[in-house]
C-alpha positions, 0 to 999 in steps of 0.5 A: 303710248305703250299697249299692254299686249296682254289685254289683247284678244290675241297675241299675234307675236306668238302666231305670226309664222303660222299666221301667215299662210296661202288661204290668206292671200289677198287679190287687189284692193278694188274699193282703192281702186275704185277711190283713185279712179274717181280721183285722178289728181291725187298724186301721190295717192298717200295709202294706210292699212291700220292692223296690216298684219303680214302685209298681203293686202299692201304687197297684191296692192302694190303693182297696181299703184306703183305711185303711190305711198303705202304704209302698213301699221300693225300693233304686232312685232312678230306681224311686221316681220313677217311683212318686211320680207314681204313688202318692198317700197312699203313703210312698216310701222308699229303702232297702236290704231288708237294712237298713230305716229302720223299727223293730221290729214297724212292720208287720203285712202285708210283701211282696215281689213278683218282687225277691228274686233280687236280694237278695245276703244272703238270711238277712238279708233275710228276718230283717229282715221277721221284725224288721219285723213285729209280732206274728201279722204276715205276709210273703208272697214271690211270684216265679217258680220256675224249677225248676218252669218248665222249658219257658220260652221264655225258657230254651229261647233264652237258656240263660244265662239259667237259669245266671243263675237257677240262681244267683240263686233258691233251690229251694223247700225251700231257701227255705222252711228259709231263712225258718224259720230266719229266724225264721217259725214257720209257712211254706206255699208254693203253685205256679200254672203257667200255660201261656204258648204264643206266636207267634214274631213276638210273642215276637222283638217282646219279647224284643228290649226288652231291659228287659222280663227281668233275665235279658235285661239281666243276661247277657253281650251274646253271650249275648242276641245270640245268643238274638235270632239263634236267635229270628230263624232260627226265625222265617225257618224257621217264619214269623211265626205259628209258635207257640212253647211256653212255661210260667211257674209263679209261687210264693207262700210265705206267712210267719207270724211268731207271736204271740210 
């Protein structure tokens, strides 16, 4: 099945090289950790990261499991380079999240870390976990939640970047009926929120990387042109040090496909 990249949210072809950079460095799973833990027996634990991107999350995983199978899937060529220099002993496949070359019950452990936004037909890509997975098998989807992140300097500056969002994301409870209906039988969803004040002059150093949000890239030039404009008339007005409040809430929704 080919996908039209052009109807994508982002082409990380063009990005990929820039894309992958230290601030997006990834600690050990600990929701996997977590999952073996309780499962023991699961001998070769058989792992999938659907839109792996530049492959950090796979890479900090694997000395921690060095049992396990690992593969990394990612919609994105340009992505895949970059984590084939990255990943030794992890499989790197192209493929859509809609439509995986892998048979039913392949998996015991699939994630999907910050790329759902991306998936136009979101029913269908989480039923394709819940084929992927075997038995007692787990999904688990990380991302922000911009509902509960309103204080975003992001936001605050670049508002088309929430009409983007708004768009994109699900609420929670929409998401978690979404994933019921796909076929879960248990789902569970937590919040982190985390306080993210930040001088003026460092955040005009990041937002002007264009690369560093899809919501930057994703929005229409005036829109990010007149964000950098805004950022600039605080910075003259307030000076460099000013600090800025900001916000970021991460969501984790953990999926349990049962036994049957």
């Amino acid at each position: 099945m080919k996908t039209d990249l052009s109807q994508q949210r982002v082409n990380y072809d063009t990005i990929a090289h820039l894309y992958d950079e230290p601030i997006r460095d990834h600690a050990v799973d600990e929701n996997l950790a977590q999952f073996l833990a309780a499962r023991p027996s699961y001998h070769p634990l058989l792992v999938l990261d659907m839109g792996c991107g530049t492959g950090k999350q796979l890479a900090a995983n694997r000395p921690h499991f060095p049992g396990a199978v690992m593969v990394g899937m990612d919609l994105f060529a340009g992505m895949l380079r970059q984590a084939q220099r990255r990943g030794q002993g992890v499989c790197w496949v192209q493929a859509d999240n809609i439509a995986a070359p892998f048979a039913g019950g392949s998996f015991h452990y699939i994630t999907n870390q910050f790329s759902y936004p991306h998936v136009q037909n979101k029913l269908r890509f989480f039923a394709e976990t819940v084929r992927l997975l075997k038995p007692d098998g787990r999904f688990v989807l990380t991302n922000i939640d911009p509902w509960s992140m309103p204080g975003w300097a992001i936001y605050r500056y670049f508002p088309a970047a929430w009409a983007l969002d708004e768009q994109d994301f699900l609420p929670v409870d929409r998401l978690v009926v979404m994933l019921e209906q796909a076929g879960y039988g248990r789902v569970t969803f937590s919040h982190r929120h985390l306080a993210a004040p930040t001088s003026l002059a460092d955040f005009q150093a990041y937002a002007s990387a264009r690369h560093r949000t899809s919501q930057f890239i994703a929005m229409a030039d005036a829109d990010y042109a007149a964000g950098l404009a805004a950022i600039e008339r605080d910075r003259q007005q307030w000076g460099d040090t000013a600090v800025i409040e900001s916000e970021v809430c991460l969501l984790t929704i953990i999926c349990e496909k049962g036994l049957y």
